[in-house]
C-alpha positions in Angstrom: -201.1 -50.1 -23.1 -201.1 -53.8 -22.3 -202.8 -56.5 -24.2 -205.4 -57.8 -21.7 -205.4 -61.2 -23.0 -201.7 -61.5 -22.5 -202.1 -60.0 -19.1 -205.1 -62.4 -18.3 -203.2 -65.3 -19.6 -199.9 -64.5 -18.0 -202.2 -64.4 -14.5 -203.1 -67.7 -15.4 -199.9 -68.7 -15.5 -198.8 -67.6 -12.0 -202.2 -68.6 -10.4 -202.9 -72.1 -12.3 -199.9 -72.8 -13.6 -201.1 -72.6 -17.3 -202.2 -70.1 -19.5 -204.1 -69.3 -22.9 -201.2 -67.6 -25.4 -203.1 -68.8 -28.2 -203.2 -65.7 -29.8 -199.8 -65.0 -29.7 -199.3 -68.1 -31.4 -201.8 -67.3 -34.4 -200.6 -68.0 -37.7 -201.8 -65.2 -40.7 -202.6 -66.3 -43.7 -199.6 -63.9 -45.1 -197.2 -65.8 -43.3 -198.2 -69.3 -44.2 -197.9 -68.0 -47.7 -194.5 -66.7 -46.5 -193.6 -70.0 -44.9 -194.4 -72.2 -48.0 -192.2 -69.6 -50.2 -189.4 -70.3 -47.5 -189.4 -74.2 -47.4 -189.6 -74.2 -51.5 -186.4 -72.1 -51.2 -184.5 -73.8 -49.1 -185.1 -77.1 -51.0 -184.0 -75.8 -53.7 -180.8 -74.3 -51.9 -179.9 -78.3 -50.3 -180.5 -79.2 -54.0 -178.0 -76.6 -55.6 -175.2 -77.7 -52.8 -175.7 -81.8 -53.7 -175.4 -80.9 -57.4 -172.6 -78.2 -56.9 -174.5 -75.6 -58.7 -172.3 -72.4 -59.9 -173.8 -69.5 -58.4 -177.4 -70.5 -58.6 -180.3 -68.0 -58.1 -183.9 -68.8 -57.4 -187.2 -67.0 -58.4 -189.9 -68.7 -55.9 -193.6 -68.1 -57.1 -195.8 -69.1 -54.6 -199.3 -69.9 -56.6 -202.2 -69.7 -54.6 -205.1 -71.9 -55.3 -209.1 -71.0 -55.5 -210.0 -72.2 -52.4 -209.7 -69.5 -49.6 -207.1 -69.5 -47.3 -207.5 -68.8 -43.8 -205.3 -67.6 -40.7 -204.3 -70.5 -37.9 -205.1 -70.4 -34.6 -202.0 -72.2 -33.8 -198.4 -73.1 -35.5 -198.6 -73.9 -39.6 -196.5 -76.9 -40.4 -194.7 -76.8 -44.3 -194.3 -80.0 -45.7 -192.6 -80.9 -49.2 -194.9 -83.2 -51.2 -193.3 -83.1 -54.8 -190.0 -81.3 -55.4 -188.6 -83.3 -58.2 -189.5 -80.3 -60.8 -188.5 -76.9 -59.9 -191.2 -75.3 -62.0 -193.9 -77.3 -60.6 -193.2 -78.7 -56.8 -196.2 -79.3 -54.3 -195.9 -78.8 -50.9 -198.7 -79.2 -47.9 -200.0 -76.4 -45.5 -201.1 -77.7 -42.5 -203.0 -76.0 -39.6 -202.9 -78.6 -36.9 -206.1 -80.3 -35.9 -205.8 -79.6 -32.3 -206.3 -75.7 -33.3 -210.0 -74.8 -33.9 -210.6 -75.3 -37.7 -207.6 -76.9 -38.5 -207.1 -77.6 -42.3 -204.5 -79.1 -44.8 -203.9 -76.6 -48.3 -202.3 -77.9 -50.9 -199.9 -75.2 -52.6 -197.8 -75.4 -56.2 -194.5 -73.4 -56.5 -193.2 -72.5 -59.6 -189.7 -71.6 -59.5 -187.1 -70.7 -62.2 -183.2 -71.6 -61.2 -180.6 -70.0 -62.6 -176.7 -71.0 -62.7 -173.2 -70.4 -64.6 -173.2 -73.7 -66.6 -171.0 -74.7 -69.7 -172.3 -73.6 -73.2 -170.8 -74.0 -76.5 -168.9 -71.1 -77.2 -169.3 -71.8 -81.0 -170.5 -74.8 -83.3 -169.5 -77.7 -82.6 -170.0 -80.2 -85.0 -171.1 -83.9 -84.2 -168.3 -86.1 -82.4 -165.3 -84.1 -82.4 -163.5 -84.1 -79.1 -163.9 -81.1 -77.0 -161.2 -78.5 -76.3 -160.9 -75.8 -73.5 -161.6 -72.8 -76.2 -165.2 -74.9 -77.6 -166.5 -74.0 -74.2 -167.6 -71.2 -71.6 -169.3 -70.3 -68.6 -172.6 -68.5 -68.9 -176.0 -67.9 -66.6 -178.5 -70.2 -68.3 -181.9 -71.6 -67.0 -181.6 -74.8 -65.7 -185.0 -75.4 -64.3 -185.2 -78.3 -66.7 -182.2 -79.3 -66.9 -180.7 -82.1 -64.5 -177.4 -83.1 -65.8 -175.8 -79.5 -66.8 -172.2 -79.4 -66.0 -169.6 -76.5 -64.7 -166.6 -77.7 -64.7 -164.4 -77.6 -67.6 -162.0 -80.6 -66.9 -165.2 -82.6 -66.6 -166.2 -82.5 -70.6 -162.5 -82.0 -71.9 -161.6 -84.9 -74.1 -165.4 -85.8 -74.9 -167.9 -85.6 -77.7 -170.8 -84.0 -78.8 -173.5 -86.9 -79.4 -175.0 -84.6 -82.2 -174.0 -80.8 -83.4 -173.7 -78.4 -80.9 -175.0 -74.7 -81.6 -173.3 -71.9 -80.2 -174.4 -71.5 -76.8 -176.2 -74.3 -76.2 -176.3 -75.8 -72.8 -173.7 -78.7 -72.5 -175.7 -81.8 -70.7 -174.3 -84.7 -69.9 -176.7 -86.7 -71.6 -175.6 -85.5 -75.0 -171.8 -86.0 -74.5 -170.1 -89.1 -74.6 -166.5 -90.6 -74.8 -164.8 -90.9 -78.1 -164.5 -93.8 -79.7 -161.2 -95.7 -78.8 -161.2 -98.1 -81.9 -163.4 -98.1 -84.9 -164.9 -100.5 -87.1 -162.4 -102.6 -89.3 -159.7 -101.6 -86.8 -157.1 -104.4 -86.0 -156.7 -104.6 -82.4 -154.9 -106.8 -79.9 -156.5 -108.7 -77.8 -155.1 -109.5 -74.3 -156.6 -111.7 -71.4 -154.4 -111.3 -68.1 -154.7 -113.2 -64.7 -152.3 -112.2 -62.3 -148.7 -112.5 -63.8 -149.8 -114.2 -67.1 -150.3 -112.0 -69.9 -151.6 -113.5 -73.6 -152.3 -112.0 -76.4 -153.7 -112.4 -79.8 -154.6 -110.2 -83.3 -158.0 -109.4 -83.9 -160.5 -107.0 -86.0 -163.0 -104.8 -84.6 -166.0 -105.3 -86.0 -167.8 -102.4 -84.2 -166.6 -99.0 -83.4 -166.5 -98.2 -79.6 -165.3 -96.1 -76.7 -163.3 -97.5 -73.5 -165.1 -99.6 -71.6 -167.9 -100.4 -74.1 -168.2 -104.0 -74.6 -167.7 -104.6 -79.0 -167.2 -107.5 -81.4 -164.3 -108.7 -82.3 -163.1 -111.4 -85.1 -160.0 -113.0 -83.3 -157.0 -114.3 -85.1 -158.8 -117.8 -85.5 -161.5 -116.4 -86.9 -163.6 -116.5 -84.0 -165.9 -113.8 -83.1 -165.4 -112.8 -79.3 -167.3 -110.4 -77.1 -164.6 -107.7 -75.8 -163.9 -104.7 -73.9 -162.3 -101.4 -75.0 -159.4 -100.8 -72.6 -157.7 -98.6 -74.9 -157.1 -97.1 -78.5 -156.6 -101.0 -80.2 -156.6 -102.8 -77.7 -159.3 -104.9 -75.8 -160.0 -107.7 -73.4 -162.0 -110.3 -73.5 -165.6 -109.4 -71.4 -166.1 -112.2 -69.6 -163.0 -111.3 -68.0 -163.1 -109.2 -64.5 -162.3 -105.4 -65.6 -158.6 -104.0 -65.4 -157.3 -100.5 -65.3 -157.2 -99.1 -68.8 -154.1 -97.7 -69.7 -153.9 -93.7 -69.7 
């Protein structure tokens, strides 16, 4: 049997050259909820491509807040409001004000992501240099975790900030490059401007890793401000950078 609204409306149409199809354009409050769950999810999909997430998988919680939620007369619009936490983003509902009883609802999402990061296939103790066999890939929870890393060549040759257990999550923030000279080292110090190449004797008086900036008692006894190029050897760091020797 045909709907008799559509009918009338499609007679409209041919007679008037408009029509009501308001009802077929009717938004339940089921698929608003559906909507939001679907926008929340595909933020977090763009997010997983710019961050090259392994194999990431989402669990999308739409929560629902006390305030009643009613159907829409017309189309709902989804809008993201706060996605910078997974396990607590906001996003807007919004029944357009054209549409009799339009409203705004405010939803939270709660979502847990899941991806194969690095872990610390055994203890690690503070600053040693990281091998390919102190690491593995394992499906962690890395809802709160922003700087989790996947690829091995990435943390090969650095060091653990502090001990790492065995499997713990390897985060950027708690690796960092070794140290290139150490305190008391003697070092050479070289300035360089186009062909002309000097150098001098010096002492570190700080450890450091390349490219931090350290002190350094010169061969005069002065004590400089330089920059780790290398294992022993520096430049001065008011001097414009240089590629450091592999």
């Amino acid at each position: 049997m045909f709907n008799k609204r559509i009918v009338t409306a499609l007679l409209a149409l041919l007679l008037f050259g408009r029509g009501n199809f308001s009802a077929a354009a009717e938004t339940p409050a089921a698929q608003v909820i559906q909507q939001v769950q679907d926008a929340a999810t595909g933020q977090l999909q763009r997010e997983a491509e710019a961050n090259g997430w392994l194999a990431p998988k989402f669990d999308v919680n739409v929560v629902r807040g006390s305030r009643p939620l009613a159907s829409c007369a017309g189309a709902v619009t989804v809008k993201p409001v706060d996605t910078r936490q997974p396990t607590r983003m906001r996003f807007d509902a919004i029944c357009p004000a054209a549409a009799p009883d339009g409203w705004r609802y405010e939803f939270v999402v709660r979502a847990l992501v899941s991806a194969e990061v690095l872990v610390a296939a055994l203890d690690i103790p503070a600053n040693q240099v990281l091998a390919a066999d102190d690491v593995m890939l394992q499906r962690h929870d890395i809802s709160g975790i922003a700087d989790s890393v996947n690829d091995v060549q990435a943390v090969l040759g650095l060091r653990g900030k502090r001990t790492l257990r065995s499997g713990d999550v390897l985060r950027l923030g708690v690796l960092a490059q070794p140290d290139m000279i150490k305190r008391g080292q003697a070092v050479r110090i070289v300035a360089k401007r186009e062909q002309i190449e000097v150098s001098m004797a010096g002492e570190a008086l700080d450890n450091g890793a390349r490219g931090a900036v350290v002190r350094v008692r010169n061969a005069n006894g002065t004590v400089i401000q330089a920059r780790v190029k290398a294992a022993g050897l520096v430049e001065p760091a008011d001097m414009p950078s240089t590629q450091s020797p592999d």
